[in-house]
PDB file of N, H, CA, C and O in Angstrom:
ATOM      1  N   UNK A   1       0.822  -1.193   0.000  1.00  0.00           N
ATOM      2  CA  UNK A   1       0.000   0.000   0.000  1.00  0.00           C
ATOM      3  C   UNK A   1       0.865   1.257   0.000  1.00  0.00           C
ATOM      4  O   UNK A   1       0.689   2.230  -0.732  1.00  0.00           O
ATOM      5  N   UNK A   2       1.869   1.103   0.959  1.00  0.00           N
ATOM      6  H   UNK A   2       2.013   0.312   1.553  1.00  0.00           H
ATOM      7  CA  UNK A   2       2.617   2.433   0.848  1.00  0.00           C
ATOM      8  C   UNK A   2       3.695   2.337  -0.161  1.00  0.00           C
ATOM      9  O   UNK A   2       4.447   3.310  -0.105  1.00  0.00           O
ATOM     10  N   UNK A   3       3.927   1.686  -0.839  1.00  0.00           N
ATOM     11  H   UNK A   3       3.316   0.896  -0.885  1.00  0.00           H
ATOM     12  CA  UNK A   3       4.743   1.311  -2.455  1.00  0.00           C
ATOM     13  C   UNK A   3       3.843   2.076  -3.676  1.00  0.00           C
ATOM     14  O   UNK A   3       4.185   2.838  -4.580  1.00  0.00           O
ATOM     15  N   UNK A   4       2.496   1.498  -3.264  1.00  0.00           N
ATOM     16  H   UNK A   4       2.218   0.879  -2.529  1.00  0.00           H
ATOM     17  CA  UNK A   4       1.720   2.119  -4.024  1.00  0.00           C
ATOM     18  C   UNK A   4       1.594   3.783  -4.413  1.00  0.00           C
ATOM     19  O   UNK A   4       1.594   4.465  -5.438  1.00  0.00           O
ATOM     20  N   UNK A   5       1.478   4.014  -2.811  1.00  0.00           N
ATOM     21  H   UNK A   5       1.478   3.460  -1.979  1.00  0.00           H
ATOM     22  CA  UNK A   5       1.405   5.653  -3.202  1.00  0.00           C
ATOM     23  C   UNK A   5       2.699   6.396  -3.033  1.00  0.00           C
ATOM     24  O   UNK A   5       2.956   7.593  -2.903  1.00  0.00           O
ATOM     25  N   UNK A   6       3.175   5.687  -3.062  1.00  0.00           N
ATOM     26  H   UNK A   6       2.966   4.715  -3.168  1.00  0.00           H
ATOM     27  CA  UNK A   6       4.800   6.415  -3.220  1.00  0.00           C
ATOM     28  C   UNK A   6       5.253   6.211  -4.731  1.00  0.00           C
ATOM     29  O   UNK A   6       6.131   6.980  -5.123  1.00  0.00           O
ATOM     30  N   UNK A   7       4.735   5.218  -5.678  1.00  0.00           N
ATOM     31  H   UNK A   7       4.021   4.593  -5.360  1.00  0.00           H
ATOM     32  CA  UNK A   7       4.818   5.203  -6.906  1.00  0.00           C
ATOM     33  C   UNK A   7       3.798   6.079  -7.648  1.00  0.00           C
ATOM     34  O   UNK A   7       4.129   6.641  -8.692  1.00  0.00           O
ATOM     35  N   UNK A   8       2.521   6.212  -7.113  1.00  0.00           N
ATOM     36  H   UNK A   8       2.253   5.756  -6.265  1.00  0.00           H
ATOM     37  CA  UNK A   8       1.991   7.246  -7.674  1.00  0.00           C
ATOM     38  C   UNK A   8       2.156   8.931  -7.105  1.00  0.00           C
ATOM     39  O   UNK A   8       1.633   9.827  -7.769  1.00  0.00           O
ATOM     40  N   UNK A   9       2.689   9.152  -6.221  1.00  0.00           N
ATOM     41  H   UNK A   9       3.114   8.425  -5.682  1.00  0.00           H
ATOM     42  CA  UNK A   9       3.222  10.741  -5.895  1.00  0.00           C
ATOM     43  C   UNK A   9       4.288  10.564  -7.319  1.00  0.00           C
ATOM     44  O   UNK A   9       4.158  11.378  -8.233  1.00  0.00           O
ATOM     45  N   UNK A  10       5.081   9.719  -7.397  1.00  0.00           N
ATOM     46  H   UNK A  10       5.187   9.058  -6.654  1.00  0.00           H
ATOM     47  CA  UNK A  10       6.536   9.803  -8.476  1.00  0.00           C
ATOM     48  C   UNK A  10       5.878  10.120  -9.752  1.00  0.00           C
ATOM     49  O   UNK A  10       6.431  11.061 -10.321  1.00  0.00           O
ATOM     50  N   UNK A  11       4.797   9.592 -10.426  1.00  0.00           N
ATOM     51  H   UNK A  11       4.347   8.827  -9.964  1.00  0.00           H
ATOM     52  CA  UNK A  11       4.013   9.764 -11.304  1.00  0.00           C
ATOM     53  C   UNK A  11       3.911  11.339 -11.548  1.00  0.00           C
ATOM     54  O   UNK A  11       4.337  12.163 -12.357  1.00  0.00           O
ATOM     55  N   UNK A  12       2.986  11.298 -10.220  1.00  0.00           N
ATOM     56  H   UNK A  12       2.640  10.629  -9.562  1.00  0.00           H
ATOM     57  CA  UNK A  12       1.925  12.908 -10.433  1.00  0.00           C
ATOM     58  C   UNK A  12       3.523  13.961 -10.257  1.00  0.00           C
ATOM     59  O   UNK A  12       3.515  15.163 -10.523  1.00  0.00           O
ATOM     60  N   UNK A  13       4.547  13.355  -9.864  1.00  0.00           N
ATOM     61  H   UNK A  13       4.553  12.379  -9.648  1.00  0.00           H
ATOM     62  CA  UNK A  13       5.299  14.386  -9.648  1.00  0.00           C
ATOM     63  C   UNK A  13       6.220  14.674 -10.965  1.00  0.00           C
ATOM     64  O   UNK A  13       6.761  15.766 -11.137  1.00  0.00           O
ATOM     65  N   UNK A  14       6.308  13.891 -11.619  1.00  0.00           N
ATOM     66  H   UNK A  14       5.868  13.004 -11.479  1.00  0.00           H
ATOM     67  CA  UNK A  14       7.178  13.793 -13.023  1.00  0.00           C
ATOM     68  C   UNK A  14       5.732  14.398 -14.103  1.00  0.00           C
ATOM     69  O   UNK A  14       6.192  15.233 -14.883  1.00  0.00           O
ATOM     70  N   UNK A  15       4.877  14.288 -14.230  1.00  0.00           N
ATOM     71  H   UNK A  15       4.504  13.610 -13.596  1.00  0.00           H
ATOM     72  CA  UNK A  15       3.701  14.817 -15.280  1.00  0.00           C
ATOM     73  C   UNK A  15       3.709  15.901 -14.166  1.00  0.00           C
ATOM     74  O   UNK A  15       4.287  16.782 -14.802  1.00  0.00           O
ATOM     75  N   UNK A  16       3.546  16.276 -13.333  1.00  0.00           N
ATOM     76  H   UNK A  16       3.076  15.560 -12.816  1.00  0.00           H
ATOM     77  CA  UNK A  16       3.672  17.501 -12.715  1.00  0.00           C
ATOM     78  C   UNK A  16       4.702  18.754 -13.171  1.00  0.00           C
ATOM     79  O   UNK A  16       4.455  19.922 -13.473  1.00  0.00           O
ATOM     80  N   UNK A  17       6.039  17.957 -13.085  1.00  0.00           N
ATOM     81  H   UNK A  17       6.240  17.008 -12.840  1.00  0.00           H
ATOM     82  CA  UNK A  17       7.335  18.382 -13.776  1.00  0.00           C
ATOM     83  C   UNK A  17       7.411  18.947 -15.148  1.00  0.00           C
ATOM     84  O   UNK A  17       8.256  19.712 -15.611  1.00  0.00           O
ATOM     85  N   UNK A  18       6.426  18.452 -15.673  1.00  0.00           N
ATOM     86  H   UNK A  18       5.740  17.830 -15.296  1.00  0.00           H
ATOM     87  CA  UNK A  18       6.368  18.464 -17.159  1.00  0.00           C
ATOM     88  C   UNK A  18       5.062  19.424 -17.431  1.00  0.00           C
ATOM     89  O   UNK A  18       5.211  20.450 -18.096  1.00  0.00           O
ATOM     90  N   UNK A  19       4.007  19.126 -16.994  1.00  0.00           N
ATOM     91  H   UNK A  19       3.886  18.293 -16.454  1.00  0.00           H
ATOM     92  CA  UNK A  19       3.086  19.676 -17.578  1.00  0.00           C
ATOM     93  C   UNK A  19       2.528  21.177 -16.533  1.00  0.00           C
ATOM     94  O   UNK A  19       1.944  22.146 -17.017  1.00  0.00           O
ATOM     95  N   UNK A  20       2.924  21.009 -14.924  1.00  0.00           N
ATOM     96  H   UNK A  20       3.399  20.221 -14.531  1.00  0.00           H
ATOM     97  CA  UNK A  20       1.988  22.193 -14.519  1.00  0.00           C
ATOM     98  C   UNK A  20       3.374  22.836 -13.846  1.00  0.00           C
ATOM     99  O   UNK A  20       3.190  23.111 -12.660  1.00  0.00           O
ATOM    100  N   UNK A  21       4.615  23.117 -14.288  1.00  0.00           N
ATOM    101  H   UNK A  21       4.765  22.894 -15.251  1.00  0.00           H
ATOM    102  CA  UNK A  21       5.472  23.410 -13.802  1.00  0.00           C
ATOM    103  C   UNK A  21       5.220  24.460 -12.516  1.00  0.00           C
ATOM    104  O   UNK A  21       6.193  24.695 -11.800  1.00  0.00           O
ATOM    105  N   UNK A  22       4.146  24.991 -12.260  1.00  0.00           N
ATOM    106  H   UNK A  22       3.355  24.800 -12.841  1.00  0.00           H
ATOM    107  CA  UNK A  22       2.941  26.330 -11.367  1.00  0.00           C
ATOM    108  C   UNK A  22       3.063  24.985  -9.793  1.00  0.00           C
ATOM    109  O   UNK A  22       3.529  25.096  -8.659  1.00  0.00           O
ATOM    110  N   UNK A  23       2.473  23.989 -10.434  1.00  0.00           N
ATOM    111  H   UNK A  23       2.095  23.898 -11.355  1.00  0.00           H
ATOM    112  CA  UNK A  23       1.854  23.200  -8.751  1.00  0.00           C
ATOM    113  C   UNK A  23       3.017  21.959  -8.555  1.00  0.00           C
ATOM    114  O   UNK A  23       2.675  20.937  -7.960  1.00  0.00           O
ATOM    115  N   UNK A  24       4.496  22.107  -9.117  1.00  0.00           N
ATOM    116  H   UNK A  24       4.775  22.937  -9.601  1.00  0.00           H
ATOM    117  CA  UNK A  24       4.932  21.421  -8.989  1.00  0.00           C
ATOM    118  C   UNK A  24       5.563  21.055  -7.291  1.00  0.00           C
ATOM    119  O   UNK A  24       5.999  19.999  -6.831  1.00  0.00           O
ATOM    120  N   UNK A  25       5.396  22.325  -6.699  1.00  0.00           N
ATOM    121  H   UNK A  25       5.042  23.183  -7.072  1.00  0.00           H
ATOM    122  CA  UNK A  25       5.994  22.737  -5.270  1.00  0.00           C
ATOM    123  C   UNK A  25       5.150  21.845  -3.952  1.00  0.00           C
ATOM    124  O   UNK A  25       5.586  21.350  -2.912  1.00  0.00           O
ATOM    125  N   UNK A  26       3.790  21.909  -4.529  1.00  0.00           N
ATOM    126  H   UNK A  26       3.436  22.311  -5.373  1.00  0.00           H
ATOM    127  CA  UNK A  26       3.178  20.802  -3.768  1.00  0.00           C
ATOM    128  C   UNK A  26       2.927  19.468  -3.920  1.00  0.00           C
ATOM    129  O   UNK A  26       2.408  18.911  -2.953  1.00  0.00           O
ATOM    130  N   UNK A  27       3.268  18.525  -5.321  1.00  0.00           N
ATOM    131  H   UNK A  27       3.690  18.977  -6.107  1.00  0.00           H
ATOM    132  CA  UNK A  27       3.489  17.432  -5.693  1.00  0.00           C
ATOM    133  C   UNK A  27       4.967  17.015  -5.303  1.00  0.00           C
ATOM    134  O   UNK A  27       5.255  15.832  -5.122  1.00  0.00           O
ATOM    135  N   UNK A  28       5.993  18.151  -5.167  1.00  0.00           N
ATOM    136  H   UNK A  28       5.760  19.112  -5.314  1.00  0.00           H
ATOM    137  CA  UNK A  28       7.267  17.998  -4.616  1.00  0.00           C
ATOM    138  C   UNK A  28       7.326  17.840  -2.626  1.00  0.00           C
ATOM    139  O   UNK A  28       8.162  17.116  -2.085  1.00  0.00           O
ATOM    140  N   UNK A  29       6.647  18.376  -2.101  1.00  0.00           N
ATOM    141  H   UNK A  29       5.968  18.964  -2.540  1.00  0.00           H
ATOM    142  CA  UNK A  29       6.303  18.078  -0.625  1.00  0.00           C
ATOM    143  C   UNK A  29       5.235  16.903  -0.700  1.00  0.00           C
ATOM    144  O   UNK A  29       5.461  16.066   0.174  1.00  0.00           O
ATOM    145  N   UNK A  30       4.596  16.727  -1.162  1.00  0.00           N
ATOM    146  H   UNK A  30       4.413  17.407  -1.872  1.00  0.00           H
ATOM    147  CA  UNK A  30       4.095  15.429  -1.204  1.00  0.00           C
ATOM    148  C   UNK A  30       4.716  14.109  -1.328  1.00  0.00           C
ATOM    149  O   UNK A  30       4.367  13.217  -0.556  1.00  0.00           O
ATOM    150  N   UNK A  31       5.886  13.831  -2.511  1.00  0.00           N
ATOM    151  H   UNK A  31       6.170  14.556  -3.138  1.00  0.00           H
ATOM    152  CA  UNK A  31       6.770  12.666  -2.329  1.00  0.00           C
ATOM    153  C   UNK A  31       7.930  12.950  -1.753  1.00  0.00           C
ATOM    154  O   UNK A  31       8.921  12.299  -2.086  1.00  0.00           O
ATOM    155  N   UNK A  32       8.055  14.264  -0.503  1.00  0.00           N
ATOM    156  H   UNK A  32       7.250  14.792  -0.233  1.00  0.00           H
ATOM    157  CA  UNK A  32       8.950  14.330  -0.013  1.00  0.00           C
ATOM    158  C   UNK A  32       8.700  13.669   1.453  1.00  0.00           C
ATOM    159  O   UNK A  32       9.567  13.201   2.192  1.00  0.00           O
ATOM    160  N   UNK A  33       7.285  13.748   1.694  1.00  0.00           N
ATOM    161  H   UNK A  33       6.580  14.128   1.094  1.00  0.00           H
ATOM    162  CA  UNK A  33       6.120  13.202   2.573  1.00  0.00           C
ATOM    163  C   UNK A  33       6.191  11.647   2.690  1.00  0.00           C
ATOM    164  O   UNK A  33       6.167  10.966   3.715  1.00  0.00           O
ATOM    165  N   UNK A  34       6.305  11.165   1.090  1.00  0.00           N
ATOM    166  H   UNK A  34       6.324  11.719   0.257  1.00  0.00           H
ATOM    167  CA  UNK A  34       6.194   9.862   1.163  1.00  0.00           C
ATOM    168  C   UNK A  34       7.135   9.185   1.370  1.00  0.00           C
ATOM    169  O   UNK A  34       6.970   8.032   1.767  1.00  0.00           O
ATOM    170  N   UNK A  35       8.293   9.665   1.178  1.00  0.00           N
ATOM    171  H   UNK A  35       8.427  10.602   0.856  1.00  0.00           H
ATOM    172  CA  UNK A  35       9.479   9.120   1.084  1.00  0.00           C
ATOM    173  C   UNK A  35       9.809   8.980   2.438  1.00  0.00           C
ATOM    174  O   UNK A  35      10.147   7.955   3.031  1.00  0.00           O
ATOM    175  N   UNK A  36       9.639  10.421   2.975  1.00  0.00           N
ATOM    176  H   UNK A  36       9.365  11.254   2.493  1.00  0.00           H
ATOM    177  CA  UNK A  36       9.993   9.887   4.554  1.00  0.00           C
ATOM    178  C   UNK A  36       9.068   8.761   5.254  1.00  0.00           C
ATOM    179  O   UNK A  36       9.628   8.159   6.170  1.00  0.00           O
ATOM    180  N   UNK A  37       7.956   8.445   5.011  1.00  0.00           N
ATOM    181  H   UNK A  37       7.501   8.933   4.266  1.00  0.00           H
ATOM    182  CA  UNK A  37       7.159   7.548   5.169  1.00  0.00           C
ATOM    183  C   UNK A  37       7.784   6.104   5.264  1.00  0.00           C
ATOM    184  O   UNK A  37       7.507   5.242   6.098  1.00  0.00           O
ATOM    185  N   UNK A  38       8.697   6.027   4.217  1.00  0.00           N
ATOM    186  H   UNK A  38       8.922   6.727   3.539  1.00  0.00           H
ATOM    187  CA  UNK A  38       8.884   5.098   2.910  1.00  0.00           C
ATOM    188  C   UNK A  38      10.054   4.577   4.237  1.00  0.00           C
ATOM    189  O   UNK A  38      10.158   3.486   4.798  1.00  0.00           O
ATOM    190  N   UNK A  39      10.803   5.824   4.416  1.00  0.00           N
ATOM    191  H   UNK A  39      10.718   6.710   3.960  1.00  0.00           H
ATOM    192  CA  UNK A  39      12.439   5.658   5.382  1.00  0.00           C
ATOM    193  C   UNK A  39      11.936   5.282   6.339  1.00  0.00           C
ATOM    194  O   UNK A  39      12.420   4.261   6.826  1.00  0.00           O
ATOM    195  N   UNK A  40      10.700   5.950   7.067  1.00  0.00           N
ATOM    196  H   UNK A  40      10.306   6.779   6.671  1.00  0.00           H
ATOM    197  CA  UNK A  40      10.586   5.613   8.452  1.00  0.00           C
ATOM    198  C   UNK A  40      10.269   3.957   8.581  1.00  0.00           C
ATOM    199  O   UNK A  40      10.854   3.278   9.425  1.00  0.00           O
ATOM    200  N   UNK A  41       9.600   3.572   7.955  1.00  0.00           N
ATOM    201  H   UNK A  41       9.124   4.123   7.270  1.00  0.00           H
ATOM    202  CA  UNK A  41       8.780   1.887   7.803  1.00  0.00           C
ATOM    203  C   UNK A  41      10.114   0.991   7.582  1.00  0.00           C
ATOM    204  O   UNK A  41      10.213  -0.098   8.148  1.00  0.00           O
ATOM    205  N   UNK A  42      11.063   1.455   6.798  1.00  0.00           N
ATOM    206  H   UNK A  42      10.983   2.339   6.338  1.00  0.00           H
ATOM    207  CA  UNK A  42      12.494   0.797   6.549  1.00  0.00           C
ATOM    208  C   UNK A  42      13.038   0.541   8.048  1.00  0.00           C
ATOM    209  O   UNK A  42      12.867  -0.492   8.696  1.00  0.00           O
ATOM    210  N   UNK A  43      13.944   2.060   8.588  1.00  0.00           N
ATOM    211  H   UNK A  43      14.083   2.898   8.061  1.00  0.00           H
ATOM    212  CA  UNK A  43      14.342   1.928   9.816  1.00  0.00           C
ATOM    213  C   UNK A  43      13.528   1.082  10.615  1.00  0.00           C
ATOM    214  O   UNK A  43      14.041   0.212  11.318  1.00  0.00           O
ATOM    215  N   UNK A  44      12.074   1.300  10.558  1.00  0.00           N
ATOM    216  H   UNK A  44      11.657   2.007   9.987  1.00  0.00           H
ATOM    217  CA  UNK A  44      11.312   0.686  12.098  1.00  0.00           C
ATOM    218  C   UNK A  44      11.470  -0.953  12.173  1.00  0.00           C
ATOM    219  O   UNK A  44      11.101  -1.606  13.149  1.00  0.00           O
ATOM    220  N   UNK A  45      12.164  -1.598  10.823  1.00  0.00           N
ATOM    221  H   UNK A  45      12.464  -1.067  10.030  1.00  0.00           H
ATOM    222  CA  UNK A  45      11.873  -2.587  10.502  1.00  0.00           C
ATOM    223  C   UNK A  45      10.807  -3.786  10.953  1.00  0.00           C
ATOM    224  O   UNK A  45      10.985  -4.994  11.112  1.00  0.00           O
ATOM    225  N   UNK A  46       9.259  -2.684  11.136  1.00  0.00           N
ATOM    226  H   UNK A  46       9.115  -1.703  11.007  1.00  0.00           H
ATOM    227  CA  UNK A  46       9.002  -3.715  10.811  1.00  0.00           C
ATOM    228  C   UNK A  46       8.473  -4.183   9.682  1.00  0.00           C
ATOM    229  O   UNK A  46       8.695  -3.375   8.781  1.00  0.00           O
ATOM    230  N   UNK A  47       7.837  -5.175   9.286  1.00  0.00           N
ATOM    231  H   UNK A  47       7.657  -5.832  10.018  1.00  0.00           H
ATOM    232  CA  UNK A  47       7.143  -5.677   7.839  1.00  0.00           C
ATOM    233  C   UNK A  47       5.602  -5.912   8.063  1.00  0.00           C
ATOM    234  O   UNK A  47       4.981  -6.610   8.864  1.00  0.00           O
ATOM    235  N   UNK A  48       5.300  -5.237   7.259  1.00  0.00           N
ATOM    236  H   UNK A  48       5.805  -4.670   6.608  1.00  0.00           H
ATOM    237  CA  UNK A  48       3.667  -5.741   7.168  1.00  0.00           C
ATOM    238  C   UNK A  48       3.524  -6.082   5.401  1.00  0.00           C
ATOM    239  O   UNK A  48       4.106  -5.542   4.460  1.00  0.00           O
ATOM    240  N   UNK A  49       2.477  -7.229   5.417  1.00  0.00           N
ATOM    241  H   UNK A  49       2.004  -7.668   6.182  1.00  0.00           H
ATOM    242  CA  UNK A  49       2.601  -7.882   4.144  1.00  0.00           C
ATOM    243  C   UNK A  49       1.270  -7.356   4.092  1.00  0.00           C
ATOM    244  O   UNK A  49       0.573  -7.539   3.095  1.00  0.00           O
TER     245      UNK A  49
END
């Protein structure tokens, strides 16, 4: 689940990049959001399937 939306922030953030160069600042705090998400679940190790 959180693969998921960390692959789609990367999405909206690259067609973001490209097409609304205006709202790219909040698609950019958004997978900056996820990512730390992404780190924290790593470090905590734990796993949920």
């Amino acid at each position: 689940m959180l693969w998921t939306i960390a692959v789609v922030l990367v999405v909206l953030w690259a067609l973001g990049f490209v097409a609304f160069h205006v709202t790219t600042g909040f698609i950019h705090l958004l997978l900056i959001v996820a990512l730390a998400v992404v780190v924290l679940q790593l470090v905590s190790g734990r796993r949920t399937v």
